[in-house]
Legacy VTK file of the C-alpha trace (Angstrom):
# vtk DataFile Version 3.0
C-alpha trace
ASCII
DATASET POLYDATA
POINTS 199 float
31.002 1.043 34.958
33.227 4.304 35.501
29.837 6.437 35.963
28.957 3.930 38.944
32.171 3.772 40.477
32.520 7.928 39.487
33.200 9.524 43.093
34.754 6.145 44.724
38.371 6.308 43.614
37.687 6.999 39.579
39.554 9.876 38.384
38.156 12.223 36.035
39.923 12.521 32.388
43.269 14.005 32.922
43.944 17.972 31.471
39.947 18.993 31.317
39.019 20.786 33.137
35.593 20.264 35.476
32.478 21.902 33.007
30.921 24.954 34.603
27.670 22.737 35.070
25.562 25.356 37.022
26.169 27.679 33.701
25.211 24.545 31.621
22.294 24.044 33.017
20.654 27.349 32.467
21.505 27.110 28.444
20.166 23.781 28.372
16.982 25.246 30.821
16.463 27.812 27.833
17.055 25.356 25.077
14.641 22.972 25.665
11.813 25.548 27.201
12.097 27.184 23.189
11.985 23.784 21.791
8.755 22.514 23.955
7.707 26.061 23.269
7.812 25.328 19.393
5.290 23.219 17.288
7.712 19.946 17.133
5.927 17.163 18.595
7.411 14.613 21.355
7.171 11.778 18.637
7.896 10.845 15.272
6.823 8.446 12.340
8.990 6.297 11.016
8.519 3.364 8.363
7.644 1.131 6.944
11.027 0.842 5.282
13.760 -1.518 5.442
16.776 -1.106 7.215
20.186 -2.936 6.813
21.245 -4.154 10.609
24.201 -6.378 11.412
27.841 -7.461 8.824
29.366 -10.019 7.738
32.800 -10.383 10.188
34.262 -13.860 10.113
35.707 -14.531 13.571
39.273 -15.602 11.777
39.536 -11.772 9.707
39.702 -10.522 13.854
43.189 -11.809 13.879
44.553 -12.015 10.530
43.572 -8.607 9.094
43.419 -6.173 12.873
44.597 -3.335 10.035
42.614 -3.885 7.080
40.590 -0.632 6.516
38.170 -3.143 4.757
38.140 -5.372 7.915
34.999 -4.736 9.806
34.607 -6.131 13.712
31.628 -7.160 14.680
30.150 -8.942 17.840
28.674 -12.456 17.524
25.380 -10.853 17.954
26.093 -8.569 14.928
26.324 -11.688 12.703
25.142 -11.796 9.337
24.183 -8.859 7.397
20.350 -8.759 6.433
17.901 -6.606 5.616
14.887 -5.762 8.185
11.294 -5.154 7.060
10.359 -1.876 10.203
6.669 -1.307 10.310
5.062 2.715 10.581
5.299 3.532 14.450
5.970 6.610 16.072
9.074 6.909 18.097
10.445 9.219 20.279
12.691 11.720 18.691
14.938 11.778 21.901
15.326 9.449 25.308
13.973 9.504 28.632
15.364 12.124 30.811
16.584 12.085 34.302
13.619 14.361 34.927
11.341 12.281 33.408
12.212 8.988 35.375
12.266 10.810 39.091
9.012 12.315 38.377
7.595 8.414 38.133
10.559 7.206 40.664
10.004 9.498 43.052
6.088 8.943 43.625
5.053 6.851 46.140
1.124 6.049 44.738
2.918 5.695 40.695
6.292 3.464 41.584
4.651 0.191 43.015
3.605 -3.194 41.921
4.639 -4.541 38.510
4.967 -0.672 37.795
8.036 0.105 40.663
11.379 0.780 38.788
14.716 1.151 41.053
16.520 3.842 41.560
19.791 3.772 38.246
22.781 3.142 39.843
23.874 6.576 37.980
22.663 8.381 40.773
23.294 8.716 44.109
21.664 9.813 47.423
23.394 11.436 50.122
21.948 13.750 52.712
18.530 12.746 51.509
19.521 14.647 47.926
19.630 12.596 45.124
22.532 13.540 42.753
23.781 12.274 39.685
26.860 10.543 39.010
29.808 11.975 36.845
33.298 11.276 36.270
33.894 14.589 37.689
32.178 13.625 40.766
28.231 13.730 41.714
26.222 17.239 40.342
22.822 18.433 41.380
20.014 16.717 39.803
19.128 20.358 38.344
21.898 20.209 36.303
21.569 16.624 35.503
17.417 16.928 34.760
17.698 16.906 30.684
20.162 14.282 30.272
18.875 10.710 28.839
18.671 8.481 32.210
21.311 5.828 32.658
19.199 2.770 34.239
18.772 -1.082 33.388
17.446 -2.407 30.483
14.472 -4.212 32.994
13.432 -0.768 34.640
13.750 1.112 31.708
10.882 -1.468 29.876
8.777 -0.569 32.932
8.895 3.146 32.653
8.021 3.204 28.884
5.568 0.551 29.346
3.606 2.618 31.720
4.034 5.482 29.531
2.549 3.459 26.727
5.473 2.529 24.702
8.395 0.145 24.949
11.927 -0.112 24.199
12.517 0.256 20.512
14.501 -2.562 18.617
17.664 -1.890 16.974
15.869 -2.451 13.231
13.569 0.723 14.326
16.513 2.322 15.719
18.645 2.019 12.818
15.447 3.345 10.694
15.236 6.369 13.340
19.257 7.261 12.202
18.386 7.042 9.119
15.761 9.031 8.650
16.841 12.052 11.636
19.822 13.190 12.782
20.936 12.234 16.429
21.601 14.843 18.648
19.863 18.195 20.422
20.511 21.582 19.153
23.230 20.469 17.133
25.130 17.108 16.706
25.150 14.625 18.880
27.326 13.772 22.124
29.301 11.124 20.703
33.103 10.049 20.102
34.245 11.740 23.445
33.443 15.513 23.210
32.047 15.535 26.456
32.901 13.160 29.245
29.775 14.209 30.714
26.396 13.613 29.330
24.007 16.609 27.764
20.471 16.984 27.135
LINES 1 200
199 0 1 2 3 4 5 6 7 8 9 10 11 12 13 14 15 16 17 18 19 20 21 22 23 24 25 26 27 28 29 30 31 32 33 34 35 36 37 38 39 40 41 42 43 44 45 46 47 48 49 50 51 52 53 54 55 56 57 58 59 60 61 62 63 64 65 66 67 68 69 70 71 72 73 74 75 76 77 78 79 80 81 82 83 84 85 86 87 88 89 90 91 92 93 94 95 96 97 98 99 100 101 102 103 104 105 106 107 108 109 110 111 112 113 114 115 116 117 118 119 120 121 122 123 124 125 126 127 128 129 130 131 132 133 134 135 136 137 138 139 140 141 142 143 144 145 146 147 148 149 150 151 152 153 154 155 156 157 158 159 160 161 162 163 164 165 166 167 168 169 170 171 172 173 174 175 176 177 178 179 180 181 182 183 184 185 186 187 188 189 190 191 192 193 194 195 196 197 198
C-alpha cells in the first residue's frame, strides 16, 4: 500500500538517506550478467520431501500471553500445524523480474486474450516512461529491471502460466527455504535493510 501511494503524499523513511540508484544499478547490471554468465541454471529441483507448514496458535494465547517468548501468532489461515507431502518439481531459484514482466507487458501481439496481464500498480507512467514506484519517489525502470515485480496474485498466474509454470504453493515454498538460501549475492532483502527492493 505505501509503494502505490509512494510519490502521492507518502514520505520516505525518516534519517536515510535516498540510495544512489543509478550506481546500484550498474553493480546489480554486473552481478547478474556473471551469474547468467555462469553454469547455474534458471531452475531448481526440489522434493519429494515433507515440509512442516502452519502452528498451533489458539486465538485466546493472542491476548493472554502478547509476551510469552513461547507464544507464537499465527493467522487463521496458519491454523494447525501439519506436515505436507511436496512432490519433485523444479522451481525457480529466484522471482519474476520487472524486466521480465514488461518484456511480455509491453508487447502488443504477446499481452492479449486470456494471456493480457495489467500493468502492477508498482509502476507508474508519466511522459509516456514507465517508472517504478519507491518510497523515495518513482526511479527509472533501468534501475528497477532486476527487482522481483510487485503485481496481483491474478496477473502474476497469467505470466507464469504462459511461461509454462504457475505460482508455487506455500508447502513447495517452504521446501524451496529449506533446501536454498533466499537471497542474491548474499542474504536476502528482508527485516528492513533496504526500504527499497534489490535484485
Amino acid at each position: 500500500m505505501l509503494i502505490q501511494r509512494a510519490g502521492t503524499g507518502t514520505l520516505p523513511p525518516p534519517n536515510f538517506i535516498r540510495p544512489q540508484f543509478e550506481a546500484l544499478s550498474k553493480v546489480w547490471d554486473e552481478e547478474y550478467t556473471a551469474f547468467y554468465n555462469s553454469s547455474f541454471g534458471s531452475t531448481v529441483t526440489i522434493g519429494p520431501q515433507a515440509v512442516t507448514i502452519g502452528h498451533d496458535d489458539l486465538e485466546t494465547d493472542d491476548d493472554t500471553k502478547p509476551f510469552d517468548p513461547a507464544h507464537e501468532f499465527g493467522w487463521d489461515n496458519e491454523n494447525p500445524r501439519r506436515e505436507v507431502e511436496v512432490p519433485q518439481l523444479k522451481i525457480s531459484w529466484r522471482p519474476v523480474t520487472n524486466g521480465e514482466y514488461y518484456s511480455h507487458w509491453s508487447n502488443p501481439s504477446k499481452n492479449q486474450g486470456n494471456d493480457k496481464v495489467k500493468m502492477p500498480a508498482s509502476w507508474v507512467e508519466r511522459d509516456g516512461e514507465i517508472l517504478v514506484r519507491t518510497l523515495y519517489g518513482p526511479v527509472k525502470f533501468d534501475v528497477a529491471k532486476h527487482w522481483p515485480v510487485q503485481t496481483d496474485y491474478d496477473d502474476l498466474s497469467t505470466y507464469a502460466r504462459i511461461k509454462g509454470g504457475r505460482i508455487p504453493t506455500v508447502a513447495e515454498l517452504a521446501a524451496f527455504s529449506e533446501l536454498y538460501e533466499n537471497g542474491f549475492v548474499g542474504r536476502a532483502n528482508v527485516g528492513f535493510r533496504n526500504w527499497h527492493p534489490t535484485p
